[in-house]
TORKEVO-822980 format. One line per field, with one value per residue (C-alpha): x, y negated, z negated; residue in one letter. Coordinates in steps of 0.02 Angstrom, whole numbers, plus 50000, padded with zeros to 5 digits. Example, Ala and Ser with C-alpha at 12.3 -4.5 7.8 and 13.67 -1.06 7.14 Angstrom:
<nodes>
px <- 50615,50684;
py <- 50225,50053;
pz <- 49610,49643;
type <- A,S;
</nodes>
This chain:
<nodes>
px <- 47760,47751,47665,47635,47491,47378,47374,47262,47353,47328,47316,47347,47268,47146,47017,46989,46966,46791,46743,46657,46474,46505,46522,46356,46243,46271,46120,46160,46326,46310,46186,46291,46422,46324,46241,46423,46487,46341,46407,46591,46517,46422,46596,46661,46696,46603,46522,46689,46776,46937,46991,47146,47098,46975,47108,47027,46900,46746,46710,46574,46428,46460,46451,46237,46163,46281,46419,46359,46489,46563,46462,46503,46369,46451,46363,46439,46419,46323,46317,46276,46423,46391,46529,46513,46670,46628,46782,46789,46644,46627,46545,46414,46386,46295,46142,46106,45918,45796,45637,45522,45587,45733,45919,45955,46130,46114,46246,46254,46422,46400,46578,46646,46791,46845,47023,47088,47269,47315,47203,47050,46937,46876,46720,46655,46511,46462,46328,46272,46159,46148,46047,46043,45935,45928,45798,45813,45856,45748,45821,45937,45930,45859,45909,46087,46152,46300,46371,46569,46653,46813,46940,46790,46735,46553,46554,46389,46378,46178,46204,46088,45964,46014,45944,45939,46106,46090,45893,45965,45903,45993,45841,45903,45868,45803,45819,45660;
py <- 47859,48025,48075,48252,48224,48160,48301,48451,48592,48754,48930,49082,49196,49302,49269,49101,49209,49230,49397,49490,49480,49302,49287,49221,49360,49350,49485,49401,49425,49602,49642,49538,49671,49813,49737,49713,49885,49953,49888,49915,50088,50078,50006,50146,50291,50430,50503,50509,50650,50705,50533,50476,50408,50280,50197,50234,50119,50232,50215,50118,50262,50302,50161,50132,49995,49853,49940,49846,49828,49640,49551,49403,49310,49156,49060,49004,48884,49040,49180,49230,49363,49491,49601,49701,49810,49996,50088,50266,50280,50330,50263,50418,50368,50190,50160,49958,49965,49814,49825,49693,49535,49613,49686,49833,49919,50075,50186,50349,50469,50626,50719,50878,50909,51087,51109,51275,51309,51430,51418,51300,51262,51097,51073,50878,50808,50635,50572,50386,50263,50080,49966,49786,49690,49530,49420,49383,49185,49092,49078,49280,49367,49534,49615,49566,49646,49714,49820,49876,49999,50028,50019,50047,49889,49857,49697,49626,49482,49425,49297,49148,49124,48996,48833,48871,48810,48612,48641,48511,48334,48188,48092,47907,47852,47665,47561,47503;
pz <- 47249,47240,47074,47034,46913,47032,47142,47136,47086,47238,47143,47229,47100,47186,47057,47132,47305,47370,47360,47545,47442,47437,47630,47695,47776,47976,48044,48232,48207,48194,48332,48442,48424,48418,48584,48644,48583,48699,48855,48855,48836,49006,49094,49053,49167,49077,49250,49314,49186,49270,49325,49262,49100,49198,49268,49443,49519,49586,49770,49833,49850,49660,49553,49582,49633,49524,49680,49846,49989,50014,50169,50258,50357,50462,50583,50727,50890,51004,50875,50707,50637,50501,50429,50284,50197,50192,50112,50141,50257,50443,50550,50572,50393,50432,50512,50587,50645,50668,50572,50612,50585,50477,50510,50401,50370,50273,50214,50152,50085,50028,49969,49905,49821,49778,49712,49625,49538,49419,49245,49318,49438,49498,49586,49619,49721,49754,49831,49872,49963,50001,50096,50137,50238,50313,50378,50567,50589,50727,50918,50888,51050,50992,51135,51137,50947,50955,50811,50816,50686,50639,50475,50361,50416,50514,50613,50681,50828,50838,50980,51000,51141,51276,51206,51030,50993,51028,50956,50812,50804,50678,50605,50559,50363,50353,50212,50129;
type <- X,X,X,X,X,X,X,X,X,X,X,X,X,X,X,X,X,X,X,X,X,X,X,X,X,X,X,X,X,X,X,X,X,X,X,X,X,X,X,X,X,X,X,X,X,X,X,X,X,X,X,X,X,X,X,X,X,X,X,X,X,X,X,X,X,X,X,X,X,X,X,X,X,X,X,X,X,X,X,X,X,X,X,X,X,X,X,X,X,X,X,X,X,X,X,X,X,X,X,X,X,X,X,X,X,X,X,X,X,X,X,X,X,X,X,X,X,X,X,X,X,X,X,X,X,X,X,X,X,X,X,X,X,X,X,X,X,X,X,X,X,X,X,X,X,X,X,X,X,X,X,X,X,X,X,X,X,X,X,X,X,X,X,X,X,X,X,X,X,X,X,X,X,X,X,X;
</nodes>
């Protein structure tokens, strides 16, 4: 059954090994790395040089514009609500103004940090801007806005005009 002599004998001699010229030429391959290699770099805290080892996420005014706070938008029965997450800002730091037929939130922190012990001197400044905007749905009583701060987080109520609620209609689908 089991016959020795028919079976292809395995060598482990590295002369039968293929040899790294033999490996087929991959030129993707290695400008997908490269490519790769390139971003890790820009995930990487370099702005940031006396964080601890990049460990620390940046606030929200520092990373750019890839760093935009978290908004909700939820409609409900009489009212649209907006609220947007603002870490570390005040609320002399946003701005809600209505711009034609938009809603704008803007946000802007500017910080020092000065900090001085015996053989340095630390000095860092941050500065940051966002802005969002949001196109105005049909039947929102501009009048009525109402903006609310508090926590570092901005909560918007844009109620609906009288009428504009129930301004729905079910069409019926017939079969051909």
């Amino acid at each position: 059954m089991n016959d020795a002599s028919k079976k292809p004998s395995v060598s482990t001699n590295e002369k039968n090994m293929p040899s790294a010229s033999q490996e087929p030429w991959r030129p993707f391959d290695t400008l997908r790395r490269q490519v790769d290699r390139l971003f890790d770099d820009f995930e990487r805290p370099w702005h940031l040089p006396f964080s601890r080892h990049g460990l620390e996420t940046p606030p929200l005014w520092q990373g750019g514009p890839n760093r935009m706070p978290a908004i909700d938008v939820v409609e409900k029965e009489n009212s649209f609500e907006i609220t947007a997450e603002l870490p570390g800002l005040d609320e002399k730091d946003v701005e809600v103004k209505l711009a034609g037929n938009s809603l704008i939130i803007k946000g802007e922190k500017r910080q020092d940090h000065k900090e001085e012990r015996d053989g340095y001197h630390l000095s860092e400044r941050s500065y940051g801007s966002f802005q969002r905007s949001f196109a105005l749905p049909e039947g929102v009583d501009r009048d009525k806005i109402e903006a609310t701060f508090g926590k570092g987080v901005l909560r918007l109520s844009l109620p609906k005009q009288p009428g504009t609620a129930d301004n729905t209609k079910k069409i019926s689908i017939k079969a051909e």
